[in-house]
C-alpha positions as CSV (number, residue, x, y, z in Angstrom):
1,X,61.2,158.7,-116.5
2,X,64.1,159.4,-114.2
3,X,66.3,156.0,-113.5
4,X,66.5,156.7,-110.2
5,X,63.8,157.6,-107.0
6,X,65.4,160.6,-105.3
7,X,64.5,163.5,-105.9
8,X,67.5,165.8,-104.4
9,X,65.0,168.5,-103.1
10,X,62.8,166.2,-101.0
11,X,66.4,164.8,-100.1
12,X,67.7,168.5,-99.2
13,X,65.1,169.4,-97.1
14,X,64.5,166.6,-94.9
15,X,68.3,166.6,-94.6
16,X,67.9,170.7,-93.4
17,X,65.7,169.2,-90.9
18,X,67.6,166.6,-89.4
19,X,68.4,167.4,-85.7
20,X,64.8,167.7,-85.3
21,X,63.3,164.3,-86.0
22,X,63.2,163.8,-82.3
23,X,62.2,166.6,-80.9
24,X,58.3,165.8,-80.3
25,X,57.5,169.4,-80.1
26,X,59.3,170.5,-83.3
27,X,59.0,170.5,-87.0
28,X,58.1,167.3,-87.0
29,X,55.8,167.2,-84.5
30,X,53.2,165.9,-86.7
31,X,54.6,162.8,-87.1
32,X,55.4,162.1,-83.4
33,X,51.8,162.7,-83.1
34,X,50.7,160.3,-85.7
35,X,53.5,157.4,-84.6
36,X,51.0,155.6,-81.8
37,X,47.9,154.9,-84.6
38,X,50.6,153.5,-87.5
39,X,52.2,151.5,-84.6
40,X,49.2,149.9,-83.3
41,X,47.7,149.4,-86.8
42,X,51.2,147.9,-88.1
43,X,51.6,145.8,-84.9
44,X,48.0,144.5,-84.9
45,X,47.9,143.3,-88.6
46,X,51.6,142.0,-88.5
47,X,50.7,139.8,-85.5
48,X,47.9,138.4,-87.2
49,X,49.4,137.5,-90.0
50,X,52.5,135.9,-88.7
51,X,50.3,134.4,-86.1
52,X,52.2,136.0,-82.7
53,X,51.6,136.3,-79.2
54,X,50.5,139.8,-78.6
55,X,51.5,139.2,-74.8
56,X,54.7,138.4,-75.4
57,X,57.6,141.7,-74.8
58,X,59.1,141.1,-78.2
59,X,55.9,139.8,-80.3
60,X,57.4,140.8,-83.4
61,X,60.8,138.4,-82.8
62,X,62.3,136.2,-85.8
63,X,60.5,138.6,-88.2
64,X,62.6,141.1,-90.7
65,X,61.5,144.6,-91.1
66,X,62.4,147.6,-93.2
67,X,61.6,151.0,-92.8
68,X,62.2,152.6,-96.0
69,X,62.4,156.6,-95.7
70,X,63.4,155.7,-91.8
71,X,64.1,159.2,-91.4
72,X,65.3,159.7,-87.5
73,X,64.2,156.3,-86.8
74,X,60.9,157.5,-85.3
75,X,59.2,154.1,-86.8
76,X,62.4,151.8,-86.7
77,X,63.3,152.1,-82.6
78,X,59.5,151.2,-81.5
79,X,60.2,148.2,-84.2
80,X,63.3,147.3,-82.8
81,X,61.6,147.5,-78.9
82,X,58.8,144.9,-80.2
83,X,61.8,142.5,-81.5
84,X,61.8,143.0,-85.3
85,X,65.1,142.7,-86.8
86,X,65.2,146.4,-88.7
87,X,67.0,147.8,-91.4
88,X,66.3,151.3,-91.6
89,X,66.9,153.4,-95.0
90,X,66.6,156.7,-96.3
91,X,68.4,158.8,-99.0
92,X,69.6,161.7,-96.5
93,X,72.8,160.5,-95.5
94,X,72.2,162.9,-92.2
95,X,69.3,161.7,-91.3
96,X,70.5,158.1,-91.1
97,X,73.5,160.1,-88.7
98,X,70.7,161.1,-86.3
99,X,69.2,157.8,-86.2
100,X,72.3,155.9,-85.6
101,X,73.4,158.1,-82.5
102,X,69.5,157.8,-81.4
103,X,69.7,154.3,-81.2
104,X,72.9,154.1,-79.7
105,X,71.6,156.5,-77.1
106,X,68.4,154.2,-76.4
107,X,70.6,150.8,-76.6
108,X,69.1,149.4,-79.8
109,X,70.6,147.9,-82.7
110,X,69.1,148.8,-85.9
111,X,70.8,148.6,-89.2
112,X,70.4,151.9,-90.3
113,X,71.9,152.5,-94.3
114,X,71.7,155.4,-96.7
115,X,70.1,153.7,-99.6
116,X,67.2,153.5,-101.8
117,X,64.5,150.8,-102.5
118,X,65.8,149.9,-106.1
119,X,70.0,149.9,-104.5
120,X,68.5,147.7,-101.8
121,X,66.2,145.5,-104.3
122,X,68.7,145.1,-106.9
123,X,71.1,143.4,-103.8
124,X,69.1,140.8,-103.3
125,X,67.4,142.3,-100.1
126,X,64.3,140.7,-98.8
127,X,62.3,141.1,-95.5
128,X,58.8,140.1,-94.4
129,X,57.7,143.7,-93.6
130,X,58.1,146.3,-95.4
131,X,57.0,149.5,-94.2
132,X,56.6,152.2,-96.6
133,X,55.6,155.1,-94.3
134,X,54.7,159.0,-95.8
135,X,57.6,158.1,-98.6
136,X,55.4,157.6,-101.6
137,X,54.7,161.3,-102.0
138,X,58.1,162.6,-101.7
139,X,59.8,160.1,-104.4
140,X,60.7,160.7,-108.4
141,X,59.6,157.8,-110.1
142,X,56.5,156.3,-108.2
143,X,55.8,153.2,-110.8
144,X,59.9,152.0,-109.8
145,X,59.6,153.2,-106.8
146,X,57.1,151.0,-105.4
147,X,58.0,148.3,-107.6
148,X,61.6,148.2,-105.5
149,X,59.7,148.0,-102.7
150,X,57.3,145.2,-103.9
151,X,60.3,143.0,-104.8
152,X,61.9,144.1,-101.0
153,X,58.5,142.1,-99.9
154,X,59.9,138.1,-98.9
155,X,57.0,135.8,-100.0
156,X,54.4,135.7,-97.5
157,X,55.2,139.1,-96.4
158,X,53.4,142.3,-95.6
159,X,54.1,146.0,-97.0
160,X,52.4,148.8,-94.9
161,X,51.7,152.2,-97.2
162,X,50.8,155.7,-96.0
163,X,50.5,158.6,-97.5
164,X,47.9,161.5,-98.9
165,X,44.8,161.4,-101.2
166,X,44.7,163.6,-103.6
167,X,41.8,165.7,-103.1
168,X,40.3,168.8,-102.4
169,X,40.1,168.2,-98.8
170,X,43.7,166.9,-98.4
171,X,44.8,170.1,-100.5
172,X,42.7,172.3,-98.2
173,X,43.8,170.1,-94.3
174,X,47.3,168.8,-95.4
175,X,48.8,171.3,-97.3
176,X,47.3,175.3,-96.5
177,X,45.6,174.1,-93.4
178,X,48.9,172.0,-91.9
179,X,51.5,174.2,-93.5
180,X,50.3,177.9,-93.9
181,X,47.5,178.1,-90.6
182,X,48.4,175.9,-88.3
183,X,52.1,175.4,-89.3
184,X,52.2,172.2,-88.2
185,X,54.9,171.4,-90.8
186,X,57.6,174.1,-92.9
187,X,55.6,175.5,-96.3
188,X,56.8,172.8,-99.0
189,X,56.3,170.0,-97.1
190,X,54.1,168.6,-99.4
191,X,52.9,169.3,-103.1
192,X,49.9,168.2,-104.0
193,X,50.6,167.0,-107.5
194,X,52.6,163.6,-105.9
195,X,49.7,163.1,-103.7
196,X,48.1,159.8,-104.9
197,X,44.7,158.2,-104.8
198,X,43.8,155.1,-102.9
199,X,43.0,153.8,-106.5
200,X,46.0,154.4,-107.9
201,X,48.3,152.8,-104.9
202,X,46.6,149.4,-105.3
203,X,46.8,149.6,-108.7
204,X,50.6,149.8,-108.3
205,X,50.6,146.8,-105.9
206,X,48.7,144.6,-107.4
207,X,50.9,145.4,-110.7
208,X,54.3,144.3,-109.1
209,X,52.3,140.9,-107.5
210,X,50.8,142.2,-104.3
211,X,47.0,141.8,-103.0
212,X,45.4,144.4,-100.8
213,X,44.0,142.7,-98.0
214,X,43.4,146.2,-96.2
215,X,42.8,149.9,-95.9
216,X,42.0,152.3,-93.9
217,X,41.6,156.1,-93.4
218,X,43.0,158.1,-90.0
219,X,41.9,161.4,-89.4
220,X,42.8,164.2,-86.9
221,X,40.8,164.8,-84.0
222,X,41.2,168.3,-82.2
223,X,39.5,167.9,-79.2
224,X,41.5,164.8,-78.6
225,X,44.5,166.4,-79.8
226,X,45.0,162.9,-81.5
227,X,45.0,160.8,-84.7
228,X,42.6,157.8,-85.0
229,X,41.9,154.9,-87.7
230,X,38.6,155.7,-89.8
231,X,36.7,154.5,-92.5
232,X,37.1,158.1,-94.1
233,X,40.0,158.0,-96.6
234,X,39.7,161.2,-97.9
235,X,43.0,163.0,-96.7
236,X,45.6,160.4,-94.7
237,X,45.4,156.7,-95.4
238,X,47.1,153.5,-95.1
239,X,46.8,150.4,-97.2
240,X,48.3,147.1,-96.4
241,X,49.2,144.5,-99.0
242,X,50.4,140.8,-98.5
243,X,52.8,138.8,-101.3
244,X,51.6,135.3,-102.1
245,X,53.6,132.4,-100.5
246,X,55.0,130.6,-102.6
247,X,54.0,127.5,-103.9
C-alpha cells in the first residue's frame, strides 16, 4: 500500500478545474446543487449533538471544523457564515488559491492549507467536526486515509462522510448517466472501482474507534431539479459517526 493518500491524477484533474469551483452553472455544477441537503443535514446533527441554538446567526460558534478535500471552499464559507472556526484542506495547491481569494472576496476568514489528512494528523491537529465530503472515492490508500481522519476527530466529535455505493445503479446514474448523458460532470470523474459500500465505510470507522450513530441516502429528483435526504442508499449517501468522550 502506497504511504501516502494522493493520488496525483485525482490531484491533476481537480486542479485543471479550478477556476470553476464557483461557477454554479459549470463543471461543478453538481455539487452546488447538492451543497443545501449536506448543509442542512451537517448543521442539523452538529447542533444536536453539541446542544446549540438553531436560532442563533452563528449556531455553530466555539466549535472547530475541517473540511478535508475543501476544494473551492464550497462547504467551508457556509461553515464559516454559521460561526465554525474552519480549516479548509485539499492536496491541489490551486484549488486552496481559489478558495483563499473567494473568501477574501466574501469577508471570511478560513484557514485554508494545502495538506493531507495523515500531514495534518501526524501534527497533532484535532477539531470536533470533521467533514469528509465526496473525498473518499478520489484517495490512494482508503484504510490510512480514513484512519487520518478518524484521529483528526477531537473526543466527543463528529465526522460527516459522503460519497458513492458501489453498485449497479450508482455505475449506471453516477458514472454513464452523470458523465456520458447528462454531462453533469467531465468523463473521469469518477471510477467505479473506489466507489465503496455503506458496509465497508463503517467498518473503517468503527476500526479507527468511531460509532455510527447515522446514515442516510439522498437521491436526485428531476422534477424538483433538486437533491433530497432518503432512506434509499443505493447511489449517494452520507454516514455520520461520533468519537467517544473521554473518560
Amino acid at each position: 500500500m502506497p504511504t501516502t493518500t494522493i493520488n496525483d491524477d485525482e490531484v491533476a484533474k481537480f486542479g485543471a478545474l479550478a477556476e470553476e469551483w464557483w461557477d454554479p452553472k459549470g463543471k461543478f455544477r453538481p455539487i452546488h446543487k447538492f451543497n443545501p441537503v449536506r448543509l442542512g443535514y451537517i448543521r442539523e446533527k452538529a447542533l444536536g449533538h453539541f446542544g446549540k441554538d438553531g436560532n442563533s446567526m452563528r449556531p455553530l460558534a466555539g466549535l472547530r471544523v475541517l473540511d478535508i478535500g475543501c476544494g473551492g471552499g464550497l462547504l467551508s464559507e457556509p461553515m464559516a457564515r454559521l460561526g465554525a472556526a474552519v480549516v479548509g484542506a485539499d492536496a491541489a495547491e490551486r484549488n486552496i488559491k481559489i478558495a483563499k481569494l473567494h473568501a477574501e472576496k466574501s469577508g471570511l476568514e478560513i484557514d485554508y492549507r494545502a495538506a493531507t489528512a495523515e500531514a495534518l494528523a501526524a501534527s497533532g491537529e484535532r477539531f470536533d467536526i470533521v467533514l469528509n465530503m465526496e473525498v473518499v472515492e478520489h484517495v490512494d490508500n482508503v484504510p490510512l486515509y480514513m484512519k487520518s481522519c478518524a484521529d483528526l476527530v477531537a473526543p466527543g466529535g463528529l465526522m460527516f462522510v459522503a460519497t458513492i455505493n458501489r453498485t449497479a445503479r450508482a455505475l449506471a446514474l453516477a458514472i454513464f448517466g452523470a458523465e456520458y448523458v447528462l454531462r453533469w460532470l467531465p468523463r473521469g470523474t469518477h471510477t467505479y472501482e473506489k466507489f465503496l459500500t455503506p458496509d465497508e465505510i463503517r467498518a473503517l470507522l468503527n476500526r479507527n474507534g468511531l460509532r455510527v450513530s447515522d446514515q442516510t441516502g439522498v437521491v436526485y429528483n428531476p422534477l424538483r431539479d433538486a437533491w433530497g435526504l432518503s432512506r434509499d442508499m443505493g447511489v449517494n449517501y452520507m454516514v455520520l459517526a461520533e468519537k467517544p468522550k473521554l473518560n
